[in-house]
N, C-alpha and C positions, 0 to 999 in steps of 0.2 A: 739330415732330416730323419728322427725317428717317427716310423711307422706303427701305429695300433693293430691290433685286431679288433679289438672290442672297448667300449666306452661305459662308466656307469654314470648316469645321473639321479639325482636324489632332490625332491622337493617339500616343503611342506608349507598347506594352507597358510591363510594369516590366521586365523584362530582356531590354529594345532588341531584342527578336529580332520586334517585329511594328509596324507600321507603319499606321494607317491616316488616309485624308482621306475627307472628306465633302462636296461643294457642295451645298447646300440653295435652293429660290429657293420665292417665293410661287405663284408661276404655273407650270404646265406647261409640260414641254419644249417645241420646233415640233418637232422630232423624235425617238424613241427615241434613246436610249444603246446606242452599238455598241461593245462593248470590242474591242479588237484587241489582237494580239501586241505588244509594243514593238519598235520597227527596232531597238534596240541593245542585244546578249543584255546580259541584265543577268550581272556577274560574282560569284560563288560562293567562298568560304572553307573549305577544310577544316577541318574543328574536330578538336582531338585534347583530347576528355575525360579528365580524371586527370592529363595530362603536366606536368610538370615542370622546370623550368630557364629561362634567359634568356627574356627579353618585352619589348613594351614596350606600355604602357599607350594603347588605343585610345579608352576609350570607358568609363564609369562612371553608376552610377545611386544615389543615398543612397535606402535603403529605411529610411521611420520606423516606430515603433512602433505598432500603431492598437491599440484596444480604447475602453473604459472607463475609465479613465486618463486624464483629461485634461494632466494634470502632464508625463505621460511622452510626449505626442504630438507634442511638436518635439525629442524624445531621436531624436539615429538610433539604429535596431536592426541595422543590418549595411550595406554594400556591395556591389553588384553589381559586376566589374571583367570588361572586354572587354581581353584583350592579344593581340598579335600575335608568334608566336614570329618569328625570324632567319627561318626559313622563308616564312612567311605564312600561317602556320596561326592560329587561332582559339582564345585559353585561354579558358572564362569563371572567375571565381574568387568565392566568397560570403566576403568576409571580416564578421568580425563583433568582432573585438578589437580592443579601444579605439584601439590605434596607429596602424594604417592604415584604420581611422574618418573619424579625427581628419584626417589625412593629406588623406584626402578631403575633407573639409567645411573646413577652415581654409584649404587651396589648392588650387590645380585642375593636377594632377599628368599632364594631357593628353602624353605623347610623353615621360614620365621611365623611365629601364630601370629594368626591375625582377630580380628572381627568383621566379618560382612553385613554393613549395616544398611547396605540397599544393593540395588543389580549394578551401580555408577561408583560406589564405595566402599573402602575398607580402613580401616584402620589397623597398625601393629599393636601383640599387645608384647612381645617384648624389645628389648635393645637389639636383637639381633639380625641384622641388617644385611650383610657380607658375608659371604660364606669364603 
């Protein structure tokens, strides 16, 4: 049987907005935990809720179905989509229609433009799909 000292865990939100690690060990610190500032300001996104038009796809999460249903628990039930306007503004977008679903879970559409045409849709504007 191998034995640890220490454990890290790593989690992140359902819609990437939260972050967190954990190091776990058997034994006690030799000394408290002092959090400090980080030396290097962390940098900041404007988000513009609602907006609409050119993006491009930063970041995505397949959100499945859960309940009682076991049939339907590896059915996705929507998308989470982070894009990045021209600007470098922040979309998020909840799509939930089968096409850009699909989109998402057949290929991984990291860095494809798209159009944000409401907070529920997007569309690609080119072929590229799969990274």
């Amino acid at each position: 049987m191998i034995h640890r000292r220490t454990g890290l865990a790593s989690a992140l939100a359902r819609y990437i907005t939260k972050h967190a690690i954990g190091v776990y060990s058997a034994r006690p610190p030799a000394r408290l935990l002092h959090a400090d500032e980080p030396e290097v300001p962390v940098a900041r996104r404007d988000t513009v809720p609602d907006d609409t038009g050119p993006a491009t796809v930063e970041a995505y999460t397949v959100a499945y179905h859960k309940g009682p249903a076991p049939e339907r628990a590896d059915e996705p039930e929507a998308v989470v989509i982070s894009a990045l306007t021209p600007a470098g503004a922040r979309i998020l977008v909840r799509a939930s229609d089968s096409e850009t679903v699909a989109a998402f879970t057949d290929g991984d559409p990291i860095g494809a433009d798209a159009d944000v045409i409401a907070a529920d849709k997007l569309t690609f504007l080119t072929e590229r799909t799969v990274r």
